[in-house]
N, C-alpha and C positions, 0 to 999 in steps of 0.2 A: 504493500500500500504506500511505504512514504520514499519505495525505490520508482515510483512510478511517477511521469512528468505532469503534470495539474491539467498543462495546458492544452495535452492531446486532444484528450474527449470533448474539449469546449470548441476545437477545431470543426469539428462534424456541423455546429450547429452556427457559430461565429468564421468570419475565414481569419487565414491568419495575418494576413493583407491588412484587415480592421482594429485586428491586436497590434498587432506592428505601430499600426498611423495611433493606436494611442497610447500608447510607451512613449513614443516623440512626441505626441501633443502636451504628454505630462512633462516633457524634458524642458520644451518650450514653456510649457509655465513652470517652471522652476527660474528658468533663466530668467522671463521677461518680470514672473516676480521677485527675483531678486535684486535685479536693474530697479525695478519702482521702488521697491522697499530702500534700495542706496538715495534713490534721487529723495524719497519721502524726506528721510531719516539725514541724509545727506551726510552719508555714510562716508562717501569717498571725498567729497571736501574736508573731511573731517581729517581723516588718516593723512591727505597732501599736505594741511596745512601743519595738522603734529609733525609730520618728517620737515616740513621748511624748520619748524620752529627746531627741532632736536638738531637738526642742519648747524642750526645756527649758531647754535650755544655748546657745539661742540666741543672738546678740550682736546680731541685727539681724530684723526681720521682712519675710518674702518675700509679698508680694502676689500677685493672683492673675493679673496681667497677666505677673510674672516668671514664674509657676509655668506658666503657657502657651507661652512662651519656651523656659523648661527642657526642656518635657514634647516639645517639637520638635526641639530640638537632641539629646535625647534619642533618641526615634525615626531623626533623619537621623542622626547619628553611631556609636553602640551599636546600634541596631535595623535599620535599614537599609542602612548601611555595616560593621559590625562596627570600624570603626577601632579600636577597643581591644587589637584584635591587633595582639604585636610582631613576630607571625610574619608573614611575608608570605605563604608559602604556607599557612601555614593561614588565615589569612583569607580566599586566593582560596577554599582547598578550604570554607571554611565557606558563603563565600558563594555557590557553584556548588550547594551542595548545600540549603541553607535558599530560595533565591529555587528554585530547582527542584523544590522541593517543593511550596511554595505555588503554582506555577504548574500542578504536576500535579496536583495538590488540588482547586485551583477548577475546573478545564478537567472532572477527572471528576465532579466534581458537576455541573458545564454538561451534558455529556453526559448522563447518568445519568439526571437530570431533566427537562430539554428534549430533548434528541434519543435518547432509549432504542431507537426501530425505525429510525431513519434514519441510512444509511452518512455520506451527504453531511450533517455537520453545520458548513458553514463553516470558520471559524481551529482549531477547540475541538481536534478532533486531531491538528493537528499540534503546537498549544501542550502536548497528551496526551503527542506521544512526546519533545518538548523539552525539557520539564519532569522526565521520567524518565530522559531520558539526561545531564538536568545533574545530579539528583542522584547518578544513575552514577560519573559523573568526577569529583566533589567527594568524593561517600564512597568509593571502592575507591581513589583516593589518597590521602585520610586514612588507612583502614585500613594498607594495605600501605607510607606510606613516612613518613606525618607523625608518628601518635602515637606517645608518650612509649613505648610497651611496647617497639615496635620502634625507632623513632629514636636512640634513647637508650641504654633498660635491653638491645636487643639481642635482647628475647624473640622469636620464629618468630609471621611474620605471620598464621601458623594458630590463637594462640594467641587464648583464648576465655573471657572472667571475665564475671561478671554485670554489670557497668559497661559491654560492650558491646553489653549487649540490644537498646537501641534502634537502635543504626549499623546490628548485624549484620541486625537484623528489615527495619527502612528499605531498605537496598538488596537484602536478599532479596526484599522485595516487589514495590519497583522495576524488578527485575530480569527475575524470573518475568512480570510483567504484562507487558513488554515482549515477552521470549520467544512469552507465551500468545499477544499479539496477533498477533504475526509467523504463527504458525504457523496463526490461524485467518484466517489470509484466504487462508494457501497450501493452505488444505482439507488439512492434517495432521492423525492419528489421534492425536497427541501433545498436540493441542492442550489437551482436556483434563485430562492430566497436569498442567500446567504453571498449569492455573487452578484446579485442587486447590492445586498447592503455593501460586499467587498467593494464594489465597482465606485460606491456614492463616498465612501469614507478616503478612500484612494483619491478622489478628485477632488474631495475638500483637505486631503493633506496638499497635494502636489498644487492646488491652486488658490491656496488662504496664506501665501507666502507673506504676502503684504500685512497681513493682523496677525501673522504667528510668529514663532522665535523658527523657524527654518533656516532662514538667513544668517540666524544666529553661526551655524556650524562654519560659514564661510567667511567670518570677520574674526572669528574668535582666533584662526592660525595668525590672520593680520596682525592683529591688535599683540597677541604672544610674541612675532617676530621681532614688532617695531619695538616692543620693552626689549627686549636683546639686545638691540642697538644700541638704543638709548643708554641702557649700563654700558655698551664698549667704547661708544665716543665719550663717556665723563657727561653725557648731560640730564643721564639718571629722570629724564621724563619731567626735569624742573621741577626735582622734590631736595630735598637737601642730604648730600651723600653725607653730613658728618654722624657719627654712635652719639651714644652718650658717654663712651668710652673720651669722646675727644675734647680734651679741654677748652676748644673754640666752642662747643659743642653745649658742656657743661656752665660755659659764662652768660649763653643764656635761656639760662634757668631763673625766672625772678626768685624760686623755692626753692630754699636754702637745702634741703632734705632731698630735692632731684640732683643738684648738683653732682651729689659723690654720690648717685644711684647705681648698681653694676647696668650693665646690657639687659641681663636677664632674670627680670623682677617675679617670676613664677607665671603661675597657670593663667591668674585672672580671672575673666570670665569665663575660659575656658576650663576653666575646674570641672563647672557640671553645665548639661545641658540645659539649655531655657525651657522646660515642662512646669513651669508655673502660674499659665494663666488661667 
């Protein structure tokens, strides 16, 4: 059942001509919503003008053997490992759910394309239902037990703001497809039920670019790289590089008790989680 390709049997009754034109029709809305979303949000005047300004206040110049360097440590760290999370679980939930997406992504366009009439299409779906059952388990744990509404503020894991368009649309999609396939290889009358809802959750992910965080995944390696920079040219993003280790550092302090304070003053608020509302 989950060695066999979803999108064969939908062949018989869809062509694959029609599957095809909407896999690109969702690529094109990704792109053109992402371009809106820059021009809305004014995304990319933003980043020109930080790199003028980090440009500017330079202390040293980065080469382009360092800037190769960066743009990988980059990638391995923030984009590929997420390290930048203090969370641990949300890091695993990020990364179950982002590497299982891209894994369902490619795998349905593998299929979609190359194998559209054929059940047997090699690794492609099993990597199909892999890929959706990782984002599964990275998003319906994020939902239900990581984010801030619930973890924290205590809101009902039912609860539903525009900020969760993309998670909610994501694993609804996820979901349904999975559902749909199960049930079309068990020859159930349900089946298409389920690729209705697959098909309507799929077009409000790939096409609510503009009012969801989607966009988010593609500013995020930006935003990561240009902080790299910023620390190798000395202009540290126009925050002030001194500790409090450093006597320029400690002068000013109007509080006489910060002056001779170490670096590393303990937990904080980081002692215990905020579960107190």
């Amino acid at each position: 059942m989950l060695t066999s390709n979803p999108f064969a049997d939908l062949s018989a009754f869809i062509s694959p001509g029609l599957m095809q034109t909407y896999v690109v029709l969702m690529i094109i809305l990704v792109i053109g919503g992402t371009l809106l979303d820059m021009a809305h949000k004014k995304s990319a005047a933003y980043f020109f003008e930080n790199m003028q300004k980090t440009k500017a206040n330079a202390t040293r110049q980065v080469g382009g053997g360092e800037k190769i360097g960066l743009a990988a440590k980059t990638l391995l760290v923030e984009v590929a490992t997420s390290a930048e999370f203090c969370n641990q679980k949300r890091r695993a939930s990020h990364l179950l759910t982002m590497w299982g997406f891209i894994i369902y992504l490619a795998s349905t366009i593998v299929l979609v394309f190359a194998y559209p009439t054929a059940k047997a299409a090699g690794i492609w779906p099993q990597l199909w239902f892999l890929g959706a059952l990782m984002v599964c388990a990275g998003g319906y744990w994020f939902w239900f037990f990581i984010r801030v509404d619930v973890s924290a503020e205590g809101h009902s894991p039912l609860r539903f703001v525009r900020a969760d368009l993309f998670i909610v649309s994501l694993v609804s999609s996820v979901t349904f497809g999975i559902v749909w396939a199960l049930l079309q290889n068990g020859g159930s009358t349900w089946s298409s039920v389920f690729l209705g809802l697959y098909l309507i959750a799929t077009t409000v992910l790939f096409g609510s670019i503009l009012w969801s965080k989607f966009s988010h995944m593609f500013f995020k390696p930006a935003a990561a790289f240009e902080k790299r920079v910023s620390k190798a040219n000395g202009s540290a993003q126009n925050l002030p590089t001194l500790t409090r280790d450093d006597p320029e550092q400690q002068k000013r302090h109007s509080m006489e008790l910060l002056q001779d304070a170490p670096m590393h003053m303990g937990l904080g608020i980081k002692r215990e989680a905020p579960r107190h509302y």
